[in-house]
N, CA, C and O atoms as CSV, one atom per row, in Angstrom:
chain,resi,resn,atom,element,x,y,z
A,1,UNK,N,N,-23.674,112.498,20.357
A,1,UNK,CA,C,-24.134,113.823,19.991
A,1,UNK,C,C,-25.658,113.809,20.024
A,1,UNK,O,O,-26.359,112.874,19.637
A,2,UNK,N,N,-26.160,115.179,20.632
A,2,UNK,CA,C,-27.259,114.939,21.016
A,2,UNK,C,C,-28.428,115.822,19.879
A,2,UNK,O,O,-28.210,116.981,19.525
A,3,UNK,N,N,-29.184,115.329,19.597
A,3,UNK,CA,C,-30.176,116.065,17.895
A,3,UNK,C,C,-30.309,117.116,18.124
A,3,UNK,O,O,-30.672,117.841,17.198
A,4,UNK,N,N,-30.032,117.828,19.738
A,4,UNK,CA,C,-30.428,119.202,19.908
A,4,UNK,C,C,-28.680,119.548,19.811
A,4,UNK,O,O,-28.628,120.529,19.070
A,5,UNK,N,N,-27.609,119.272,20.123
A,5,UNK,CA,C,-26.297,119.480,19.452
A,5,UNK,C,C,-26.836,119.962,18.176
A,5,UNK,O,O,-27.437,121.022,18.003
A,6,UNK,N,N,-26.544,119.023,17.259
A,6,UNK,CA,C,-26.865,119.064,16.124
A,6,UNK,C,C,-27.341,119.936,16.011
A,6,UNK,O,O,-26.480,120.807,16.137
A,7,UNK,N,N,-28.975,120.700,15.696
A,7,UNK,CA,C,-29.267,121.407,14.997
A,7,UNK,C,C,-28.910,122.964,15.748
A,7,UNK,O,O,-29.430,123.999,15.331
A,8,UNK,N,N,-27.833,122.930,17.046
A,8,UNK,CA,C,-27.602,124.216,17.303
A,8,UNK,C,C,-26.349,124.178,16.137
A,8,UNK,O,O,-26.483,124.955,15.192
A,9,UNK,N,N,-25.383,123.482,16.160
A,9,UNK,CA,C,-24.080,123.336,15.216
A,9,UNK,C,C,-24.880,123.932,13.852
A,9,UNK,O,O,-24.590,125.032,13.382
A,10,UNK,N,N,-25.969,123.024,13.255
A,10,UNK,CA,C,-26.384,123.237,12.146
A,10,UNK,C,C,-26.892,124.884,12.071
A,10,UNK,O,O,-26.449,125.672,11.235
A,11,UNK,N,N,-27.599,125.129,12.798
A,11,UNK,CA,C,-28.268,126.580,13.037
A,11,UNK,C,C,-27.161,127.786,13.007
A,11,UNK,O,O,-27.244,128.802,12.318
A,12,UNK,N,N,-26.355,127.524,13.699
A,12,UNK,CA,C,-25.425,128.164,13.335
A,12,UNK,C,C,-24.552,128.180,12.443
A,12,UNK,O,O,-23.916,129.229,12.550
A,13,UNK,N,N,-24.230,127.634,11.711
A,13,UNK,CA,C,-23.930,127.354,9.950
A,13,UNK,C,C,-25.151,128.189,9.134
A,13,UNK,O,O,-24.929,128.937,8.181
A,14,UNK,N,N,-26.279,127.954,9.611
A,14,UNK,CA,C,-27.293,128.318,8.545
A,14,UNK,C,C,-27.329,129.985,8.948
A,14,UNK,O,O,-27.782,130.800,8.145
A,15,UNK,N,N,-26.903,130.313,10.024
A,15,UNK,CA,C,-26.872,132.096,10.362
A,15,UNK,C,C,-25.838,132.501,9.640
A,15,UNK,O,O,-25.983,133.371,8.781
A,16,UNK,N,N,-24.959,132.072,9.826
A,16,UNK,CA,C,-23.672,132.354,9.169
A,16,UNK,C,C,-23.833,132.630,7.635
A,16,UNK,O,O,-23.395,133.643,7.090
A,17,UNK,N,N,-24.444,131.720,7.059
A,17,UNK,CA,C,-24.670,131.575,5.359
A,17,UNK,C,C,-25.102,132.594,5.362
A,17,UNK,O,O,-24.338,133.469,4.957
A,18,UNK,N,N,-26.504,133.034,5.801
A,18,UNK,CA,C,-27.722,133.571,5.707
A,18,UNK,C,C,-27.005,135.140,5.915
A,18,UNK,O,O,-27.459,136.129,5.340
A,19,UNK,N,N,-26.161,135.174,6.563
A,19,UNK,CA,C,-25.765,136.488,6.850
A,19,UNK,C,C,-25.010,136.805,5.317
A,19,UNK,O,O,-25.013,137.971,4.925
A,20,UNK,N,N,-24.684,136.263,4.889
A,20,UNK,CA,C,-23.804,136.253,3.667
A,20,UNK,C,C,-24.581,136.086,2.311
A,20,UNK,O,O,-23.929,136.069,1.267
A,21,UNK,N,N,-26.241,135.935,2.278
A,21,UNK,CA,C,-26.961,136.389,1.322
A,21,UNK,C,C,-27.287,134.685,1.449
A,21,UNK,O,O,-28.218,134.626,2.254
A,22,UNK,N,N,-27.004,133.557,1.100
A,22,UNK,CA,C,-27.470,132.214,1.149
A,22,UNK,C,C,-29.071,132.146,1.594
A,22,UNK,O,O,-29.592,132.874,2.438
A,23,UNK,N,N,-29.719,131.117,0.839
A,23,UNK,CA,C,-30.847,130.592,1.583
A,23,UNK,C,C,-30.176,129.560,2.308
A,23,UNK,O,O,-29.085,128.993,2.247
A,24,UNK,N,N,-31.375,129.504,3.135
A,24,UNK,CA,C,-31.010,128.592,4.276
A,24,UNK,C,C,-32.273,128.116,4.735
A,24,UNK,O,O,-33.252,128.862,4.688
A,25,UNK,N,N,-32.388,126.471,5.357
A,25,UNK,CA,C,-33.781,125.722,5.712
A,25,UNK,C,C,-33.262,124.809,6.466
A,25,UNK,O,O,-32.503,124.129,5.776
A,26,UNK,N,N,-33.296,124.412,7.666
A,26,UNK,CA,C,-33.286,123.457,8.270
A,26,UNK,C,C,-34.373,122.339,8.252
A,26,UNK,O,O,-35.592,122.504,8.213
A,27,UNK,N,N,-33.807,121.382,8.280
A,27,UNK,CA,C,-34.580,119.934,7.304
A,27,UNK,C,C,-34.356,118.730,8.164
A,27,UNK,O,O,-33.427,118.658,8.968
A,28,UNK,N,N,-35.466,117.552,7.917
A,28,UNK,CA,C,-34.871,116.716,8.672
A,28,UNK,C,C,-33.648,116.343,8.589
A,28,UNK,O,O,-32.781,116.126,9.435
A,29,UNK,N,N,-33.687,116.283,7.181
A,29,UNK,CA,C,-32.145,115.685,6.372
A,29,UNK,C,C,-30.616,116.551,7.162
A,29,UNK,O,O,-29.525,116.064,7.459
A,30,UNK,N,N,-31.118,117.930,7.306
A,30,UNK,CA,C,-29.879,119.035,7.614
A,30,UNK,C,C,-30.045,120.025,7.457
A,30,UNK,O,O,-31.166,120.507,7.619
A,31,UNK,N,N,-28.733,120.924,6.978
A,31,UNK,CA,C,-28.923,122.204,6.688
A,31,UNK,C,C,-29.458,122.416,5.022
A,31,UNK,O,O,-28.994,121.641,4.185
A,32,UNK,N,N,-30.250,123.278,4.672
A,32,UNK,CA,C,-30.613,122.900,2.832
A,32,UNK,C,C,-29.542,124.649,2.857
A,32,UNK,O,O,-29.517,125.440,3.799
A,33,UNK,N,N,-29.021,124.748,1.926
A,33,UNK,CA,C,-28.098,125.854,1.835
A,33,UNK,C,C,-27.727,126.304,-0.008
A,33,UNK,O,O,-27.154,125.549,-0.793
A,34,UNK,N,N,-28.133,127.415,-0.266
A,34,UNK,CA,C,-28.403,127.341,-1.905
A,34,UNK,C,C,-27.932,129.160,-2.144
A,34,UNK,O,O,-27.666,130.007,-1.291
A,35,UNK,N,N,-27.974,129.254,-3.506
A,35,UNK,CA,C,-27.525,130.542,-3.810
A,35,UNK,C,C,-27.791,130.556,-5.501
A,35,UNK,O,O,-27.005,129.886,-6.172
A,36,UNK,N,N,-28.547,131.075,-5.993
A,36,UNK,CA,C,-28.747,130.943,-7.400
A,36,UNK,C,C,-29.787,129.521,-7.598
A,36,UNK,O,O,-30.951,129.231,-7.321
A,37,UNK,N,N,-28.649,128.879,-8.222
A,37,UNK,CA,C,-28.965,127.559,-8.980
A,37,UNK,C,C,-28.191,126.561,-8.407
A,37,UNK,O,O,-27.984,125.662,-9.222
A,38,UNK,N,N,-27.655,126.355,-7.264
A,38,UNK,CA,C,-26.631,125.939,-6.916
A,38,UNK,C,C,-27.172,125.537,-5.133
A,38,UNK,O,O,-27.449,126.455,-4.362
A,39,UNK,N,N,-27.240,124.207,-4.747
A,39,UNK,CA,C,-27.700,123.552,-3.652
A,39,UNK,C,C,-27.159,122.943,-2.785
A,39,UNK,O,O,-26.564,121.997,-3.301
A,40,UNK,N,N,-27.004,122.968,-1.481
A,40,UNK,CA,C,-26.373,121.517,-1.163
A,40,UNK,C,C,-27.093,121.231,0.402
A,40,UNK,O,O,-27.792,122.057,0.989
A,41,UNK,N,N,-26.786,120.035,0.849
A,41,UNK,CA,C,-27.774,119.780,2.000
A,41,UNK,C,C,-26.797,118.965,3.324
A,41,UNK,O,O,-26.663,117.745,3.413
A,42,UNK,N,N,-26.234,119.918,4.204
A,42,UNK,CA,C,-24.949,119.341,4.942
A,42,UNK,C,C,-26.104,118.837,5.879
A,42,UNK,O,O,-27.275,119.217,5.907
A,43,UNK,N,N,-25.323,117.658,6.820
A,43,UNK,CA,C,-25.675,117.232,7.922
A,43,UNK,C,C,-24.382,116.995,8.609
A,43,UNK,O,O,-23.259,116.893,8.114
A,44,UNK,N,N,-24.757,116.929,9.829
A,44,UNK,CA,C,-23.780,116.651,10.909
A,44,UNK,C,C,-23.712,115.009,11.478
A,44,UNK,O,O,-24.748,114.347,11.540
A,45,UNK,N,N,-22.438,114.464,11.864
A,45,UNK,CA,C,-22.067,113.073,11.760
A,45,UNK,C,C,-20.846,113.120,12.755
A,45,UNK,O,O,-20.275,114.170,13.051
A,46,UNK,N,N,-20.469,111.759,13.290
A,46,UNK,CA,C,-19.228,112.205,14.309
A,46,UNK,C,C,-18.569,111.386,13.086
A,46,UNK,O,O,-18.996,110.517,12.325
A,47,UNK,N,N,-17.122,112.169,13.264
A,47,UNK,CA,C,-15.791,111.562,11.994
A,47,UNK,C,C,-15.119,110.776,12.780
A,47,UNK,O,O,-14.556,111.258,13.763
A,48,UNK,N,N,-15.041,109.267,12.469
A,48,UNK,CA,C,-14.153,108.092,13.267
A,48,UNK,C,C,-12.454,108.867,12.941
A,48,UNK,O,O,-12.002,109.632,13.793
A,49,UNK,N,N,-11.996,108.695,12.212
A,49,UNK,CA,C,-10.612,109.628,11.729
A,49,UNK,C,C,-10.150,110.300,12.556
A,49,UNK,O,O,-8.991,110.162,12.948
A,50,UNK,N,N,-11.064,111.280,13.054
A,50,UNK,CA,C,-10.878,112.732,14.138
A,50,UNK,C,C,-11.787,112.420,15.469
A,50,UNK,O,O,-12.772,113.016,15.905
A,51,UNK,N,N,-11.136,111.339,15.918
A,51,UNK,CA,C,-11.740,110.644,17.863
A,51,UNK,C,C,-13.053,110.993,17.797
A,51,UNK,O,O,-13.533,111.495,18.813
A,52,UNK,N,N,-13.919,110.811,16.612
A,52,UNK,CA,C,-15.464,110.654,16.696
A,52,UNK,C,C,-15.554,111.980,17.385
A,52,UNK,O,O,-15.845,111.942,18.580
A,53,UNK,N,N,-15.351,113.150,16.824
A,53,UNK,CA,C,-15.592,114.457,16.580
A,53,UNK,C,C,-16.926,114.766,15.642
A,53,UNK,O,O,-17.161,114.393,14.493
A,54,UNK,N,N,-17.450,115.309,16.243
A,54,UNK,CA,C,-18.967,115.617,15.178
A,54,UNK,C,C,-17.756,116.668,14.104
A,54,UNK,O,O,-16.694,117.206,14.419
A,55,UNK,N,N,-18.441,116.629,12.893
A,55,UNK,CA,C,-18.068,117.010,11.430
A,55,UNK,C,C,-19.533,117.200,10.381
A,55,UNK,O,O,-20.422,116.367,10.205
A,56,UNK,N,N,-19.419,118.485,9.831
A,56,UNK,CA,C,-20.624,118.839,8.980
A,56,UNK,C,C,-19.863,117.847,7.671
A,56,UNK,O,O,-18.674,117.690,7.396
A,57,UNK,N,N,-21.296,117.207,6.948
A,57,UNK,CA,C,-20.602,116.652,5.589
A,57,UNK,C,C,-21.867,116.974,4.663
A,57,UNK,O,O,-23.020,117.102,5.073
A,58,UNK,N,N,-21.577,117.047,3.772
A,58,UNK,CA,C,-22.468,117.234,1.981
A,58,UNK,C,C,-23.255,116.220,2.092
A,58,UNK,O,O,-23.423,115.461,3.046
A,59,UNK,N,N,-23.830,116.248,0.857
A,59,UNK,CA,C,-25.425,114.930,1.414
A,59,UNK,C,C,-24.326,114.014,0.186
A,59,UNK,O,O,-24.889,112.952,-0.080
A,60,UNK,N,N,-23.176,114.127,-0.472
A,60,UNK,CA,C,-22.488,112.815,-1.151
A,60,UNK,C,C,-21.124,112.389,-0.072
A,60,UNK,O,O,-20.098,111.806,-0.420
A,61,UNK,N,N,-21.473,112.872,1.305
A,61,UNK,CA,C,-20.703,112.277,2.076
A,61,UNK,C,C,-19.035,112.708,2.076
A,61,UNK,O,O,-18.055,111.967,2.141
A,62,UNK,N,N,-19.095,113.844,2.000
A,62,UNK,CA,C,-17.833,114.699,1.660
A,62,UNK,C,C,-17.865,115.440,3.048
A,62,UNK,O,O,-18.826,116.143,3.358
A,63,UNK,N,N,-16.678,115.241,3.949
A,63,UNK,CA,C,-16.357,115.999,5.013
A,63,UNK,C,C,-16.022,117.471,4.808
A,63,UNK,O,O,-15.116,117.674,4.000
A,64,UNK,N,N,-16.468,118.330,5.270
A,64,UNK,CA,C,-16.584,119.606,5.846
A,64,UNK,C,C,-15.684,120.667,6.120
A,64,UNK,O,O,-14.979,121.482,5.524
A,65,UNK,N,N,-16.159,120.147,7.846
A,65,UNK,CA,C,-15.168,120.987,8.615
A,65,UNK,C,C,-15.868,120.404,9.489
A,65,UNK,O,O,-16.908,119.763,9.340
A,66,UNK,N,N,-14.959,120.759,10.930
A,66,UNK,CA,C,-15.307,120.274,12.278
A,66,UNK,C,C,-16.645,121.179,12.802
A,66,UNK,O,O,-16.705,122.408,12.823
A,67,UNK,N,N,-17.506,120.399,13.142
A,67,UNK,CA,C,-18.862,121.085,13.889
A,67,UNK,C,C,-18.614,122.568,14.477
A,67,UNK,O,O,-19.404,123.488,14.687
A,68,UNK,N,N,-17.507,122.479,14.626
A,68,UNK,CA,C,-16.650,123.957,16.388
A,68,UNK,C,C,-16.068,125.098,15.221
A,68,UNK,O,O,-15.791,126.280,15.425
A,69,UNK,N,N,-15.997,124.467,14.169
A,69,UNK,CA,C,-14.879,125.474,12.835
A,69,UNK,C,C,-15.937,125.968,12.094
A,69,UNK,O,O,-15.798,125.668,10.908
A,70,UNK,N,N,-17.293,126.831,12.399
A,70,UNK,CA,C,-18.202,127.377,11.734
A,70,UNK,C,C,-18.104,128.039,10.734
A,70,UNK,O,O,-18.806,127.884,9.735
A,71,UNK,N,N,-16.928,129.139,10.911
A,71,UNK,CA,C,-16.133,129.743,9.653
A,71,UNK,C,C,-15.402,129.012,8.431
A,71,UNK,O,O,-15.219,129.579,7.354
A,72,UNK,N,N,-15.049,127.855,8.669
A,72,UNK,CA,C,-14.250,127.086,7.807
A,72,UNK,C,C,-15.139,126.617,7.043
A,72,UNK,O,O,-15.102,126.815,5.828
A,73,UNK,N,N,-16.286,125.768,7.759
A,73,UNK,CA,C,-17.488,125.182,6.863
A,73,UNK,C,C,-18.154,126.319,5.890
A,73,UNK,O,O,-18.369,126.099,4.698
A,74,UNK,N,N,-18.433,127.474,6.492
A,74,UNK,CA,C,-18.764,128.566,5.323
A,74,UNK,C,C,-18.423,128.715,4.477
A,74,UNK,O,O,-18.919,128.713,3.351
A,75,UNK,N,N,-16.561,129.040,5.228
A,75,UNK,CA,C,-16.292,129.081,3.530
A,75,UNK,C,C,-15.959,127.869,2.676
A,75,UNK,O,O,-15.662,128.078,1.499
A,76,UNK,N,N,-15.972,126.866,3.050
A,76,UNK,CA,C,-15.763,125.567,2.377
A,76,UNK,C,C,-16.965,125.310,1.315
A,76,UNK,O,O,-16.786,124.963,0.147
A,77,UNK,N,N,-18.289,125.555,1.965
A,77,UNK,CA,C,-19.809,125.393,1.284
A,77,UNK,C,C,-19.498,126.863,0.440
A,77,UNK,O,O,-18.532,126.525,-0.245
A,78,UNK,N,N,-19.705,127.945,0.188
A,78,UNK,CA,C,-19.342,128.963,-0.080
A,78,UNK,C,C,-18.975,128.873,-1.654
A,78,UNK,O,O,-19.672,129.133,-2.635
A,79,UNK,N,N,-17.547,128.384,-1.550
A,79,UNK,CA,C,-16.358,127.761,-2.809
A,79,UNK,C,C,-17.531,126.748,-3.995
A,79,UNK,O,O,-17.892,126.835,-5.168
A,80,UNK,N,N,-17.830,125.639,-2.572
A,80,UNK,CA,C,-18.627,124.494,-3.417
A,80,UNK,C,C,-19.730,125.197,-4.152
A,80,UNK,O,O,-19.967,125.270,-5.358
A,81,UNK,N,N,-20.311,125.671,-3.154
A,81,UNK,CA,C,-21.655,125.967,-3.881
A,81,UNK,C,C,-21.460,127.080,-5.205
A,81,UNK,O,O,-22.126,126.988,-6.237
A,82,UNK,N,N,-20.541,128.014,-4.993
A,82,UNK,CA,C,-19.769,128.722,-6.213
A,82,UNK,C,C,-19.434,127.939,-7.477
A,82,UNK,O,O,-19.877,128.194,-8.597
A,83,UNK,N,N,-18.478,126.812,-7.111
A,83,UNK,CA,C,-18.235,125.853,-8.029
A,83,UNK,C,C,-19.239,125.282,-8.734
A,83,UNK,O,O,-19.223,125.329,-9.964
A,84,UNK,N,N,-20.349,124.605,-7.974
A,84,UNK,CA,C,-21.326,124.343,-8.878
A,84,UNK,C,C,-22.346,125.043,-9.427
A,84,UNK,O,O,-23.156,124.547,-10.210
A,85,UNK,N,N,-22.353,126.434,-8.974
A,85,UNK,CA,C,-23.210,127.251,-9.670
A,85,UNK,C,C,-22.541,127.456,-11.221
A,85,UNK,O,O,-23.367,127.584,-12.124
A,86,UNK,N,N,-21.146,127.493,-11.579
A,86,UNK,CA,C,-20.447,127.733,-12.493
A,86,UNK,C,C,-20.486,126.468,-13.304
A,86,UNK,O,O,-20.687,126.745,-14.486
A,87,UNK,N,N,-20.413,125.702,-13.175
A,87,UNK,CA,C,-20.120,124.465,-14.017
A,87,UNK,C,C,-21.711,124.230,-14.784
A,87,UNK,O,O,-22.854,124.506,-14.421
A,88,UNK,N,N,-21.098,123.539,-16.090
A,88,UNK,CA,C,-22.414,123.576,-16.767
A,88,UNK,C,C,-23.182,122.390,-15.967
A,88,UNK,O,O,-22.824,121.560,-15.131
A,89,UNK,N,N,-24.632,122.759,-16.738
A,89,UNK,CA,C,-25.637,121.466,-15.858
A,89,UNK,C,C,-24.850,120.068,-16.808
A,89,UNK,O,O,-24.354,119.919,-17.925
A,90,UNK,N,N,-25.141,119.123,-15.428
A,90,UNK,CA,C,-24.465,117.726,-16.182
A,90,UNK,C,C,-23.326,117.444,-16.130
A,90,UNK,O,O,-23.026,116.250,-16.117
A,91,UNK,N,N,-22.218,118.543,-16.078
A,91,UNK,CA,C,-20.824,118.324,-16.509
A,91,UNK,C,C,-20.480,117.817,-14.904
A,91,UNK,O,O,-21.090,118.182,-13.898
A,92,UNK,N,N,-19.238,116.800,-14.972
A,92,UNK,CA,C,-18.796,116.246,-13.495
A,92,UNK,C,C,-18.002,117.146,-13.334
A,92,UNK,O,O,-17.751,118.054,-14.125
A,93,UNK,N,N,-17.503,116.936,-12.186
A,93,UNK,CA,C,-16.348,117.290,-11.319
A,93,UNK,C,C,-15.046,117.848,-12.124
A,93,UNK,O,O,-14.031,118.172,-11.508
């Protein structure tokens, strides 16, 4: 996968959010993707599991969705980032 792959996959994740009210920053790290109080920072990776398929994952290494499933990753980050906007500061999982 080529870094310019990547940050079109990523770029387009970050339109998608962005259309849906999200900040959005492309970073070395990845996509930075936030809403309130609530953060997260996907990057793109190929998944050995799925024939070394590029896959967006969380910066704690939590798979996604497939690079090609733009909608799925939305709403997957979406939920998360919901989830942790709700949970008190500190409290786990």
């Amino acid at each position: 996968m080529t870094a310019g792959g990547a940050t079109h996959h990523l770029a387009a994740l970050g339109a998608h959010l962005s259309a849906r009210g999200y900040k959005v920053e492309l970073t070395e790290r990845g996509l930075r993707a936030g809403k309130s109080n609530a953060e997260e920072t996907i990057s793109l990776r190929r998944r050995p599991e799925d024939s070394d398929r590029p896959w967006f994952w969380t910066a704690a290494g939590e798979p996604v969705a497939p690079a090609d499933r733009i909608i799925d990753a939305g709403v997957f980050l979406m939920g998360h980032l919901a989830e942790r906007h709700d949970r008190p500061e500190g409290a786990e999982r």
